[in-house]
C-alpha positions in Angstrom: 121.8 142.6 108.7 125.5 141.0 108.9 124.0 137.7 108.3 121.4 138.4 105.8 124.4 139.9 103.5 126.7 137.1 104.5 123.8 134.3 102.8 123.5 136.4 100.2 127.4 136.5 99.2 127.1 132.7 100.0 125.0 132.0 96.9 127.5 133.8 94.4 130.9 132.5 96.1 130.4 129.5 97.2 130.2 126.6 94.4 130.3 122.8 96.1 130.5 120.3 93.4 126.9 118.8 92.7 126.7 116.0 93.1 129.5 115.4 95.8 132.5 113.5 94.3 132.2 111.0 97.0 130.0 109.1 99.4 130.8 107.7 103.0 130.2 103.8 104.1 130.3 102.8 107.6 132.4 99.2 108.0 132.2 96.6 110.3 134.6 97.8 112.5 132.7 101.6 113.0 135.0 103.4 111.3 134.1 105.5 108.2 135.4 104.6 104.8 134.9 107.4 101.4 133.6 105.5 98.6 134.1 107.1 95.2 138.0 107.3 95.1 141.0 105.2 94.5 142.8 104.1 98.0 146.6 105.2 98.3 149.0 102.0 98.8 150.6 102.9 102.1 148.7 105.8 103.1 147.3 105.9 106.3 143.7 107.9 106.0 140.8 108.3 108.5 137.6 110.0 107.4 135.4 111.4 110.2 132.4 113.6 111.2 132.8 117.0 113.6 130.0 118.7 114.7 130.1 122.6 115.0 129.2 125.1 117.4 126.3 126.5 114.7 125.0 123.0 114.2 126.2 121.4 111.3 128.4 118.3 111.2 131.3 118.6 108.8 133.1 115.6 107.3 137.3 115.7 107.9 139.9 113.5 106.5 143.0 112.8 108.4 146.5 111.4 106.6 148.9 110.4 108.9 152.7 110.7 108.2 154.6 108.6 110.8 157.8 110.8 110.1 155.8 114.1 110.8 157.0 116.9 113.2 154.1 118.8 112.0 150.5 118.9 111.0 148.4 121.0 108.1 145.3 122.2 108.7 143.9 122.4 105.1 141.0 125.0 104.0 140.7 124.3 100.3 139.2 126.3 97.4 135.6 127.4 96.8 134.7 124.6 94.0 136.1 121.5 95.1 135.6 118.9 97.7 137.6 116.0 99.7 137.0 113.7 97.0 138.3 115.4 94.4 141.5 116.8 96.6 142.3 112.7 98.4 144.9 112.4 96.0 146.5 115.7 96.4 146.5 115.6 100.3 148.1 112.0 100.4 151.1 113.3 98.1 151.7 116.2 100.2 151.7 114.2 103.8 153.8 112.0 101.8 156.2 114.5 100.2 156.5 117.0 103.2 156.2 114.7 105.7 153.5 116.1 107.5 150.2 115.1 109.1 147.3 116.7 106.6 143.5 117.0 108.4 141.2 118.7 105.3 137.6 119.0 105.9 134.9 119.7 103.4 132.6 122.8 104.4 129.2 123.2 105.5 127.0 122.4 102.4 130.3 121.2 100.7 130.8 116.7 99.5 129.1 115.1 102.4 128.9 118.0 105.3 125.6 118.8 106.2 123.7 122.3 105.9 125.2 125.1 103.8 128.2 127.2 102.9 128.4 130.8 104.4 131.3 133.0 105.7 130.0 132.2 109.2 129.9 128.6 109.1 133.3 128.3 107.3 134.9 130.0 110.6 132.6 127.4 112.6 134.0 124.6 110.1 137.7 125.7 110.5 137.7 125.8 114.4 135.6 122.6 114.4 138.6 120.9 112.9 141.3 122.4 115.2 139.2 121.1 118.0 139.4 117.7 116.2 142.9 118.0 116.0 143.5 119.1 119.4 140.9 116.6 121.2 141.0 113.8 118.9 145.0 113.5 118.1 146.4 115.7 120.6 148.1 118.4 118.2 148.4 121.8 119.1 148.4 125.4 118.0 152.4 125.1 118.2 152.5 122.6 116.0 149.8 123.0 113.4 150.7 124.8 109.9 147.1 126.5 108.7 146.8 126.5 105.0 144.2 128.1 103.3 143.8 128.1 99.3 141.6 131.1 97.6 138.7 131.4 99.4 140.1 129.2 101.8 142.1 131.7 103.3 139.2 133.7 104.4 138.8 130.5 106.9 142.6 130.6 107.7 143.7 133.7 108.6 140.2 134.2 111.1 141.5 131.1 113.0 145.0 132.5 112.6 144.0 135.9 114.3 142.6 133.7 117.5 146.0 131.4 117.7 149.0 133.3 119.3 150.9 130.0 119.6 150.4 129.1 115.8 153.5 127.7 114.2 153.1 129.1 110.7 150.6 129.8 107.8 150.2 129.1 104.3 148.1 131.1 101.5 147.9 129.8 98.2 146.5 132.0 95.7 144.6 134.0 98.6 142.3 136.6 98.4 142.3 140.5 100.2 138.4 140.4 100.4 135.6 138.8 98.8 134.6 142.1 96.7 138.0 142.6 96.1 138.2 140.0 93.8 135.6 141.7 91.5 136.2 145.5 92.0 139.5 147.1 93.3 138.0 149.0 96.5 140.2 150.8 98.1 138.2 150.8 101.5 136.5 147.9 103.9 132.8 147.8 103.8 130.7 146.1 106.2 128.8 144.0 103.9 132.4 142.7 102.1 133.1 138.7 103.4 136.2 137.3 104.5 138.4 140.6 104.7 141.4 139.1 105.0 143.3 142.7 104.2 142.4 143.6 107.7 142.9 140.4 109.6 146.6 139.5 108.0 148.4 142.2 110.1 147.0 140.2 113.7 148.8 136.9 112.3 152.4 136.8 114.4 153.9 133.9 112.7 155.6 133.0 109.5 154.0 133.6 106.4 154.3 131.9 103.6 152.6 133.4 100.3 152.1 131.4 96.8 150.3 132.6 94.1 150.6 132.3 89.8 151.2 135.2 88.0 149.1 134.5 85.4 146.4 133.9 87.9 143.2 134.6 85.9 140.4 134.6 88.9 141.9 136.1 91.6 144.6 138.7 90.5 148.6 138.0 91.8 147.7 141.4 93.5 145.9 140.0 96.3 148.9 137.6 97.3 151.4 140.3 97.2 149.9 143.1 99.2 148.9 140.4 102.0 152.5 139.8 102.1 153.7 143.2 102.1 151.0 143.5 105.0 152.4 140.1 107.0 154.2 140.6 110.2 156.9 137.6 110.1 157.5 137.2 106.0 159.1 134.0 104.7 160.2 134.0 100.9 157.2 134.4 98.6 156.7 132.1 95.8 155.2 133.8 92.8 155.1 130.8 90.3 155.4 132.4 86.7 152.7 131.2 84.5 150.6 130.0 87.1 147.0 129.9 86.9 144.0 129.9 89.6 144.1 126.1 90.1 147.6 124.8 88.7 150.3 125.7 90.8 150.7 121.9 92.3 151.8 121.1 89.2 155.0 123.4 89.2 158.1 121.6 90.5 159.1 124.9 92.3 155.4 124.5 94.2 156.3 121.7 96.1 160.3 122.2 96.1 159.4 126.3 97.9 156.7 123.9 100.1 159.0 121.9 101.4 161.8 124.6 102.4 159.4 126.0 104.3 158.6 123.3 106.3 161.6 122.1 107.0 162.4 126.2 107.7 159.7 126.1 110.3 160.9 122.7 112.0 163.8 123.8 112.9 162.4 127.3 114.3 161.6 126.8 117.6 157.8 126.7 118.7 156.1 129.1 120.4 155.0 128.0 123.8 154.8 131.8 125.7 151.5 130.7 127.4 149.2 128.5 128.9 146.6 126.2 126.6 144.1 128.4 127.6 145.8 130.7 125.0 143.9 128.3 122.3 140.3 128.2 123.8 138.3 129.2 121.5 135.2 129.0 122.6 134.3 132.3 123.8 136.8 134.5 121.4 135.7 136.9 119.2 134.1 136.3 115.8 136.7 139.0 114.4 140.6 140.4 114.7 139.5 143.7 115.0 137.2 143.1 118.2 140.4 141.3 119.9 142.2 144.7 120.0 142.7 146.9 123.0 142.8 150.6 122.3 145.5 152.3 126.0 143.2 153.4 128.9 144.5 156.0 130.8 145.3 155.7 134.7 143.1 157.3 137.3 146.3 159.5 137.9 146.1 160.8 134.8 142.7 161.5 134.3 142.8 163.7 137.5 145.5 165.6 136.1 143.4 166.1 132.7 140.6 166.8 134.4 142.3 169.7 136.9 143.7 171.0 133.7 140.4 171.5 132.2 138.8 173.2 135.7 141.9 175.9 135.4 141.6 175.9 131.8 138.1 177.1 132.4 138.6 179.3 135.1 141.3 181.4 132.7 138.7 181.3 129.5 136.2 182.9 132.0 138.4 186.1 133.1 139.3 186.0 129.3 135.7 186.3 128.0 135.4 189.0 131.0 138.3 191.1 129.9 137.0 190.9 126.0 133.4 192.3 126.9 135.2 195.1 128.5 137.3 195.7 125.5 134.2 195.3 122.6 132.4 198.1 124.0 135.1 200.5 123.1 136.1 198.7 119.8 135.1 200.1 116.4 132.6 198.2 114.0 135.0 197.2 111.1 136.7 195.1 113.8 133.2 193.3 114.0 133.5 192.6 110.5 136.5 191.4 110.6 135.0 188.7 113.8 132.4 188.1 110.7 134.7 187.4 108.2 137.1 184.7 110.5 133.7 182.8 110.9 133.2 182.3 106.9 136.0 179.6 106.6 134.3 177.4 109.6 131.0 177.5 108.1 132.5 176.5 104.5 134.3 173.5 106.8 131.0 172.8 108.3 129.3 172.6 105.0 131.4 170.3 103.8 130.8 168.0 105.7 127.6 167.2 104.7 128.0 165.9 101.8 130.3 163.8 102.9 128.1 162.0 105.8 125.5 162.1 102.4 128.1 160.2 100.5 128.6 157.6 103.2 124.6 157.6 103.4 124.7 156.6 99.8 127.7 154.0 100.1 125.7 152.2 103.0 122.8 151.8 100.7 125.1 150.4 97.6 126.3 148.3 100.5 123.3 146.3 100.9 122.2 145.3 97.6 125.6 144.3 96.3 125.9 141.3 96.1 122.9 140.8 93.8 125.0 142.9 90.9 127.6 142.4 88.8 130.8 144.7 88.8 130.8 146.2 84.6 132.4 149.2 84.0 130.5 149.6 80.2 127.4 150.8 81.8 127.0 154.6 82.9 125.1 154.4 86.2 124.9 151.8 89.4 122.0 149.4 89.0 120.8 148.3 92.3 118.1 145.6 92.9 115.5 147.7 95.4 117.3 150.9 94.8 117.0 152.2 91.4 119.7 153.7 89.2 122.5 156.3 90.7 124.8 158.3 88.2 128.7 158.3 88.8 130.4 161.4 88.1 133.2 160.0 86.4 131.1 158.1 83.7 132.0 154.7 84.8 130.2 152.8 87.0 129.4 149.0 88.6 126.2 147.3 88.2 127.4 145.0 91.2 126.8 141.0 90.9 129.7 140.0 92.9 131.7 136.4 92.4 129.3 135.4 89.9 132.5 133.9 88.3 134.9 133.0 91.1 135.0 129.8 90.5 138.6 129.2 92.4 
């Protein structure tokens, strides 16, 4: 069901240029050159394709800094692709003085098969493998940045990397519904819920997002940082829109004094490598957590507690036959009227559990709607028409126009 809900979210939030901005050509010597775009004087740029654990192979570009102390591990935003972002990521190895890997998505420029939440993780942890395996960089010294819905990418690898040196969000989301409807709850069928995953990240956090952000409210990028463990100085660019902030001097001036913050903080290293294998770790934050088992010890004591707890309620119950037989009836009524308040509890609890019935079926169907609060009733493909209460209501089409 996870799936099915995931492919259809994939055909309202994920928009790869068509056609791709680039092609690929093969030279003489093997190696893969991108056609399409102007080649950067002096930058040193290797294009390359990753296979994925779900089966797709994913195109990465590689710009090496020979100054760099550190790496970026790019995700970019839903509607571009590598050609259209070369530029851009040979200005920031340049400026920063990093290493820069960014990868195009499955279905996205010239990666094969198609864009979902699912292969996005696949795509992400394809390219750390290529970073690891291929240039021998690792967790401690990789900077994951993730832009919009690029972040949904970022923080799930985060999550998985104790040994990460930092992370970057730029103009991030809390959820992909979120950016349509202010929900104040998870729900199963939401994609990339980033709310949830942002308090597993135990590094340094660096948030950027424009004020005057027009697709995915400054909201999101401020309640992820108020949510981050390890909080660097956020950078809320005044003005900013959705896909302008590289453009602010202050963008690249906060970007770089946080890189050279994070150089000089020492690198994490409380582990063994095995600390980044990721090939058997869990799809999702929440399933990595550990809820305290109790010792043997003490569930002997609990369970000797309970025996004499029982022994003591049956010489109780004994005691209080005795004593009802000589007891008036208005005391009986009084028994009666003591129950009234439980079976008022009990009773309402059934709406509720009908309630999150009726959420469950919203659920499914909605990412075929489109969130409008004009209309007076929710208007579900394959479920009819529900009133709201409160007059105002969603008929649900989400991120027909996230287009960040």
């Amino acid at each position: 069901m996870g799936g099915m809900t995931s492919n259809m979210a994939a055909k309202f939030a994920f928009f790869p240029p068509n056609p791709p901005s680039y092609g690929l050509n093969e030279a003489a010597d093997g190696k893969l050159e991108m056609t399409g775009v102007a080649k950067r004087e002096g930058a040193e740029v290797e294009i390359r394709r990753v296979p994925t654990k779900r089966g797709t192979v994913i195109v990465v570009m590689y710009v090496k800094n020979p100054a760099a102390k550190l790496t970026v591990l790019y995700s970019h935003g839903n509607a571009a692709d590598l050609g259209q972002l070369h530029d851009l990521f040979c200005e920031l190895s340049a400026h920063l003085r990093v290493n820069l890997l960014g990868y195009d998505y499955s279905g996205y420029g010239r990666s094969s098969g198609k864009p979902s939440e699912q292969n996005t993780y696949a795509d992400i942890e394809a390219a750390y493998r290529c970073l690891e395996e291929t240039y021998g960089i690792h967790a401690e010294d990789i900077i994951l940045y993730g832009q919009s819905v690029g972040s949904g990418p970022t923080l799930e690898l985060a999550t998985r990397l104790p040994c990460l040196r930092a992370v970057v969000l730029h103009s991030p989301i809390l959820s992909g519904l979120r950016v349509m409807y202010p929900v104040k709850r998870t729900y199963w069928f939401d994609i990339y819920k980033n709310i949830d995953k942002i308090q597993h990240v135990n590094c340094p956090v660096l948030v950027i997002h424009g004020t005057a952000d027009d697709v995915v409210d400054c909201s999101h990028g401020k309640q992820l940082w108020e949510l981050c463990k390890e909080k660097y100085e956020p950078l809320w660019i005044k003005g900013g829109n959705h896909c302008n902030l590289e453009l602010y001097t202050e963008f690249i001036r906060h970007l770089k004094k946080f890189i050279l913050s994070i150089e000089k903080t020492p690198a994490v290293k409380n582990g063994s490598r095995d600390n980044s294998d990721l090939s058997d770790a869990p799809r999702t934050s929440s399933e990595c957590l550990e809820f305290p088992r109790s010792s043997s010890e003490e569930v002997e004591k609990a369970r000797a507690s309970i025996d004499i707890g029982e022994k003591t309620k049956q010489s109780r119950d004994q005691n209080e036959k005795r004593r009802s037989l000589d007891k008036k009836p208005k005391s009986r009524k009084s028994i009666d009227r003591s129950d009234k308040p439980r079976n008022s509890t009990d009773q309402a609890e059934k709406p509720r559990k009908s309630i999150d019935r009726f959420g469950d079926i919203m659920s499914f169907a909605v990412w075929l709607c489109n969130i409008k609060l004009s209309h007076f009733s929710f208007v579900v493909m394959g479920f009819g028409s529900f009133r709201v209460p409160n007059g105002k209501s969603c008929v649900l089409e989400v991120f027909s126009s996230f287009s960040g």
